[in-house]
C-alpha positions in Angstrom: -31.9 -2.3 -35.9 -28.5 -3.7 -34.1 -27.4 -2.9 -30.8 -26.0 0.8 -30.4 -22.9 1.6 -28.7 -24.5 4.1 -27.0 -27.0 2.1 -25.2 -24.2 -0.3 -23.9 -22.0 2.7 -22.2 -25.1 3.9 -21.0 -25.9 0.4 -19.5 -22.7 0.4 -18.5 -22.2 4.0 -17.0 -24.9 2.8 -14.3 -22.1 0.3 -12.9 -20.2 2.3 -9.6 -16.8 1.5 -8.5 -17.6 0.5 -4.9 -13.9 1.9 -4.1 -14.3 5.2 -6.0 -17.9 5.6 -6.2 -17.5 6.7 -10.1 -18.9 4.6 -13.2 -15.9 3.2 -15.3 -17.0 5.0 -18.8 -16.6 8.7 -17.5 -13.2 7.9 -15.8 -12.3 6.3 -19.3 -11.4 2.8 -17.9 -13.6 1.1 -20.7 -11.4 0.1 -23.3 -11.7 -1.6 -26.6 -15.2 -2.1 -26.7 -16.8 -4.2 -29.7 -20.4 -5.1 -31.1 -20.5 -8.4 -33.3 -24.5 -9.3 -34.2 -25.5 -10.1 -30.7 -22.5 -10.2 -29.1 -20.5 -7.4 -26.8 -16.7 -7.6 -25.3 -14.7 -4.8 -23.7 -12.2 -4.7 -21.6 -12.4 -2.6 -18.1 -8.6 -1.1 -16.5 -8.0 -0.7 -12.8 -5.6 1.5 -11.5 -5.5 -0.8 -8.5 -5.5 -4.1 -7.7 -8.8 -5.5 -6.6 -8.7 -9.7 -7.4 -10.8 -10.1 -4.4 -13.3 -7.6 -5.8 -13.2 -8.8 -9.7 -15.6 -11.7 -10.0 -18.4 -9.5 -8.5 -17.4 -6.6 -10.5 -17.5 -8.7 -13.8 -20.6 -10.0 -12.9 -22.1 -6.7 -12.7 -21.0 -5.4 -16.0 -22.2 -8.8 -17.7 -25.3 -8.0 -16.0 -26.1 -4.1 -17.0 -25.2 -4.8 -20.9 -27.2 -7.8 -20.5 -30.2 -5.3 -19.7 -29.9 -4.1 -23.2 -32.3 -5.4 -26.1 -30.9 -7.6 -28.5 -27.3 -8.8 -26.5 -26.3 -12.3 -26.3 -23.1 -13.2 -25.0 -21.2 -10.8 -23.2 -17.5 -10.7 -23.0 -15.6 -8.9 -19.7 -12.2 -8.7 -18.9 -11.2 -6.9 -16.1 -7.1 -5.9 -15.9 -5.0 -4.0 -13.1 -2.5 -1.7 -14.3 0.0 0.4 -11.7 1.4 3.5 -12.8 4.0 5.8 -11.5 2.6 8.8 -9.2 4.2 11.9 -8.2 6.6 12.2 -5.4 8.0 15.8 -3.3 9.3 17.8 -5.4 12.9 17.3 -7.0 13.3 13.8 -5.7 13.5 11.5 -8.4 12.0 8.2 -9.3 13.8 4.7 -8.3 14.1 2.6 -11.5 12.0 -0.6 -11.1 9.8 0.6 -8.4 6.3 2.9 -9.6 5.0 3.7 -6.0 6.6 3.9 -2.3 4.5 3.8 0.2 5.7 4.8 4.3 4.0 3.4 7.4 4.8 5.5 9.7 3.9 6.3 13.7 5.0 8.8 15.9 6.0 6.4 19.0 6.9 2.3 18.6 4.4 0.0 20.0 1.8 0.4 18.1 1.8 -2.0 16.0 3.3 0.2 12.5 5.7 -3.1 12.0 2.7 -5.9 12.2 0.5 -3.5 10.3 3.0 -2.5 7.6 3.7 -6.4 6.8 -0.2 -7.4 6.7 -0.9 -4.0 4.4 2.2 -5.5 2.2 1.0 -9.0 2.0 -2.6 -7.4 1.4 -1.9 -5.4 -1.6 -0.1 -8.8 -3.5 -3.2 -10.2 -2.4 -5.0 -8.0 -4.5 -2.8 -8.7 -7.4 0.3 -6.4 -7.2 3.8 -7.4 -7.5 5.2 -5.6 -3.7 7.9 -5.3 -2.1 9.0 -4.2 1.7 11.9 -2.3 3.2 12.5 -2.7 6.5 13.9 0.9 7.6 13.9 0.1 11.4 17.9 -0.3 11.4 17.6 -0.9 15.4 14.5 -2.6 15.4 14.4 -5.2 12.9 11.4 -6.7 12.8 10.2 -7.6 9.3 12.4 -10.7 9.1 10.9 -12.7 11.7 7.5 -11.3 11.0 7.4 -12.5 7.2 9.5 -15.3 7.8 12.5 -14.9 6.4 15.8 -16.0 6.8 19.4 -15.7 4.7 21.4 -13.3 3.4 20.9 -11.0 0.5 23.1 -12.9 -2.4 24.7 -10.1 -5.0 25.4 -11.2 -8.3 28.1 -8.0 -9.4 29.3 -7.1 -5.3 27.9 -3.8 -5.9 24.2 -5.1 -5.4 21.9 -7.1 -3.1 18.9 -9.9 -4.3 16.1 -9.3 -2.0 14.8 -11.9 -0.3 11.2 -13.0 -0.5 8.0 -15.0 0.9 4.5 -15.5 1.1 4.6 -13.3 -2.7 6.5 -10.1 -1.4 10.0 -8.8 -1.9 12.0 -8.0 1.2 15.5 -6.2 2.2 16.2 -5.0 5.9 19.5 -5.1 8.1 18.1 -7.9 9.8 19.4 -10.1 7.1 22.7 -8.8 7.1 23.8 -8.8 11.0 23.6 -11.4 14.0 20.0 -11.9 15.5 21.3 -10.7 19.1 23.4 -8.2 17.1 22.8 -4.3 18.7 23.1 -1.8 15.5 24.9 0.5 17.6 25.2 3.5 15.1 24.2 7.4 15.1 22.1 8.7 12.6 24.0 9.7 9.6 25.1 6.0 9.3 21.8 5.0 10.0 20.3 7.2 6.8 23.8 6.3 4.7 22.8 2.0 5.4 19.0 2.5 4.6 20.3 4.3 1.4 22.0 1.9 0.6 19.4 -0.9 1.3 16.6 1.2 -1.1 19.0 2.1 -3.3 21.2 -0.9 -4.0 18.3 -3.5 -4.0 17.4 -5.3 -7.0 13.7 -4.8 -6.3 12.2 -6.7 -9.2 9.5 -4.4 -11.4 7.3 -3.1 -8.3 4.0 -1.4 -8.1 4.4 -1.1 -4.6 7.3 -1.0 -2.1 5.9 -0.8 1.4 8.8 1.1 3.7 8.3 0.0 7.9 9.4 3.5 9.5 11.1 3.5 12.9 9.4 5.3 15.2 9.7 8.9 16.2 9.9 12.1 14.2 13.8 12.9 14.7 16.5 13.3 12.1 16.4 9.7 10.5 13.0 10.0 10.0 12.9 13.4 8.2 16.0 12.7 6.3 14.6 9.8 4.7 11.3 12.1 4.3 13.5 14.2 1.9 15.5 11.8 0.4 13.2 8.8 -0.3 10.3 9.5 -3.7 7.2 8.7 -1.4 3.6 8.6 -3.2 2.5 8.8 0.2 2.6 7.8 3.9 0.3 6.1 6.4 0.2 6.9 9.7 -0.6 4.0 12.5 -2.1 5.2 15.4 -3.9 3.3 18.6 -6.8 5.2 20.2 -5.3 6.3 23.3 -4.4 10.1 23.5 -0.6 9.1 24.4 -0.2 8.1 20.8 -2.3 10.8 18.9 0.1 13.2 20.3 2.8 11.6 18.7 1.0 10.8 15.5 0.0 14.5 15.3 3.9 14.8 15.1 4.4 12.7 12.5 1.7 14.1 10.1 3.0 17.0 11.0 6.4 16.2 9.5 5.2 14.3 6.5 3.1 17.8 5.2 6.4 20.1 5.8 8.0 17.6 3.8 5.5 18.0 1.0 4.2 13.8 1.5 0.7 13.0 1.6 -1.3 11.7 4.0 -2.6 8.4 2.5 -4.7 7.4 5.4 -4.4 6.8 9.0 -5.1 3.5 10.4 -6.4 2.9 14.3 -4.8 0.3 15.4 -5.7 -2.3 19.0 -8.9 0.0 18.4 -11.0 -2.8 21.1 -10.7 -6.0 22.4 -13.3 -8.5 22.3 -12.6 -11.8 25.2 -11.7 -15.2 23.9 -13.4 -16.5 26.6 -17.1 -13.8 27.6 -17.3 -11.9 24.6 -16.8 -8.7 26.7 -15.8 -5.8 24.7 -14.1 -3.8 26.1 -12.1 -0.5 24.5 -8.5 -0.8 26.4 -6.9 2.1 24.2 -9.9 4.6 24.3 -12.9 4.7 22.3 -12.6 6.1 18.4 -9.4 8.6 19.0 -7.9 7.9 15.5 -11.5 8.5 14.4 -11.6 11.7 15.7 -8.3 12.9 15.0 -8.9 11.6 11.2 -11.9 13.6 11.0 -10.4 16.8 12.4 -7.5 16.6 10.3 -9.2 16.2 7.0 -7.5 12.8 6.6 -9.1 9.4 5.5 -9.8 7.2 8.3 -8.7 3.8 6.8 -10.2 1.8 9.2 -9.9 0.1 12.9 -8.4 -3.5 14.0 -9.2 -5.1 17.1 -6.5 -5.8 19.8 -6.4 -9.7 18.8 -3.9 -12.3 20.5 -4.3 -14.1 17.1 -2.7 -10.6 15.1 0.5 -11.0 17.4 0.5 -14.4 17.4 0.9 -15.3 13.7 3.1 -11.6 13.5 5.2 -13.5 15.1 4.9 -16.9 13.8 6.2 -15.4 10.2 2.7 -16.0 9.1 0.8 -12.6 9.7 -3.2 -12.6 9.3 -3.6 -11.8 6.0 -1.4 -14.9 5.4 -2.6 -17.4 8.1 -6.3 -16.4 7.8 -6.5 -14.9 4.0 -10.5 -15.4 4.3 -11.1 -14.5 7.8 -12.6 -11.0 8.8 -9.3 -9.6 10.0 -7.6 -10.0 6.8 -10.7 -8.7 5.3 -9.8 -5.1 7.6 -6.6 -5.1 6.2 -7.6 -6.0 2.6 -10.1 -3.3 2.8 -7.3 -0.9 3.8 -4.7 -2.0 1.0 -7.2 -1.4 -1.1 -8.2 2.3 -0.1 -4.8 3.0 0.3 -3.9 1.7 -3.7 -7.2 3.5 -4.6 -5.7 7.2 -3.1 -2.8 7.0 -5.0 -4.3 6.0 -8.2 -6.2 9.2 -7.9 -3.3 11.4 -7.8 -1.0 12.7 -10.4 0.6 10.9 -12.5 4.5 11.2 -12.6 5.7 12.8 -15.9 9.0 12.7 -15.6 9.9 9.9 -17.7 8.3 11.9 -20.6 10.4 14.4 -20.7 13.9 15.3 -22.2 16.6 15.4 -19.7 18.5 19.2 -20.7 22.1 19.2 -20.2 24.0 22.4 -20.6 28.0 22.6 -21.8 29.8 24.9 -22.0 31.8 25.6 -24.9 35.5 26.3 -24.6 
């Protein structure tokens, strides 16, 4: 008797997902699966990218059909596909761009900026094609920190090119003004220019744009709340209460909104010495932790208060760049990779699928 198909998904229903703790046959991400003699092939979907994660995961599955009588060679290929998730209500989809994600803190000096560029460089990384607005219109700081330089080129004068580096897209005022150039505008003109920047960017076919917040919880920040289709937001925080009480604000704004909390990431969490080893916790012990845990929000994860972070932040290399295999950009991979694995468990967005109605009037 040949191999049964049944005794393969089973084989294969004992793999877990290390990100979503699920097997990959009841979730439906085995595809095409085929049974020649003594041969098997299928094909296994992600709705996330993992490359770091995919060798290990292939060998696995080779490994449990193996287990079943009678198979020779075995045949995996493991694919990523991003798909479009729902956004607040009654704010439509950008063309071009399938998921925006908001970094977010309540107060500046945390470290949203270095974190939002090392979560960006993290996810293309993994495999997805990303892209990062810089929506700090006084505070640009994305430019320096992924080193780049230039002007936006527009090929009809209606529209801008983003620029790009180290494998991620990039717009942000920064490019458009004078280094030691103040943006001294108020807020409507502030929301109008990072409209425009989102808006009339050529972003190139994203799965994920990654938007750099300013800080606070005032008018720019909820106006671009309403405004902007966010999947989600992530809220950097550092230990110390000082900073809980603002992040509590800003959580507080994305859920009046109607945004999700995608996770909330504890930032300059402990310092270790260069020189003793001492560790010491600067910040407060495990406050994101706690908050996380009372909130009901995922705790992404902590990252150590590291010269070497701010140092290559500002080198236009950040970690995940200048030490891709080092544990730090491990932290941040991890993260990226929660955060992609939250939205792929949400809705889809079914808009595109349906009719658009338009009523005339007769006359």
């Amino acid at each position: 008797m040949g191999i049964q198909e049944q005794d393969v998904r089973q084989a294969l229903a004992a793999v877990i997902d290390p990100n979503t703790g699920q097997d990959f046959v009841s979730t439906k991400q085995l595809r095409n699966l085929r049974i020649d003699g003594g041969d098997v092939s299928f094909d296994v979907e992600l709705g996330y990218p993992a490359a770091s994660q995919v060798p290990a995961l292939r060998q696995a599955l080779i490994a449990a059909v193996r287990g079943v009588s009678g198979v020779g060679n075995v045949s995996v290929n493991v694919s990523t596909r991003v798909i479009a998730h729902a956004v607040q209500r009654g704010v439509p989809l950008m063309p071009n761009v399938k998921n925006i994600i908001a970094v977010a803190s309540g107060k500046g000096g945390v470290g949203k900026s270095t974190t939002a560029a090392n979560l960006a460089l993290a996810l293309a990384a993994e495999g997805a094609r990303v892209g990062v607005l810089d929506a700090d219109i006084h505070g640009p700081s994305q430019p320096m920190m992924l080193g780049i330089s230039g002007r936006p080129e527009s090929v009809d004068d209606k529209s801008m090119e983003p620029l790009s580096n180290h494998g991620v897209q990039a717009n942000s005022i920064g490019f458009l003004i004078d280094p030691d150039q103040a943006v001294i505008w108020r807020g409507p003109m502030v929301v109008q220019a990072l409209d425009q920047l989102l808006r009339q960017t050529n972003w190139r076919d994203l799965d994920y744009l990654v938007i750099d917040l300013p800080p606070g919880t005032g008018d720019i920040q909820l106006s671009l709340s309403q405004r902007v289709p966010l999947t989600g937001a992530v809220i950097v925080t550092t230990p110390q209460d000082i900073a809980l009480a603002d992040a509590r604000k800003a959580v507080a704004m994305f859920e009046k909104v109607g945004v999700p909390i995608l996770g909330l990431v504890e930032n300059m969490a402990v310092h270790v010495c260069s020189n003793c080893g001492h560790v010491e916790h600067i910040f407060g012990a495990d406050g994101g932790k706690r908050y996380a845990a009372e909130k009901g929000i995922d705790y992404l994860g902590a990252l150590p208060l590291a010269l070497s972070i701010r140092e290559q932040a500002d080198s236009g290399r950040p970690t995940v760049v200048a030490e891709p295999d080092g544990e730090i950009a491990a932290i941040y991979k991890a993260m990226a990779r929660q955060v992609a694995v939250r939205i792929a468990a949400r809705s889809k967005d079914f808009s595109s699928k349906f009719p658009s109605i338009t009523i005339s009037r007769d006359t």
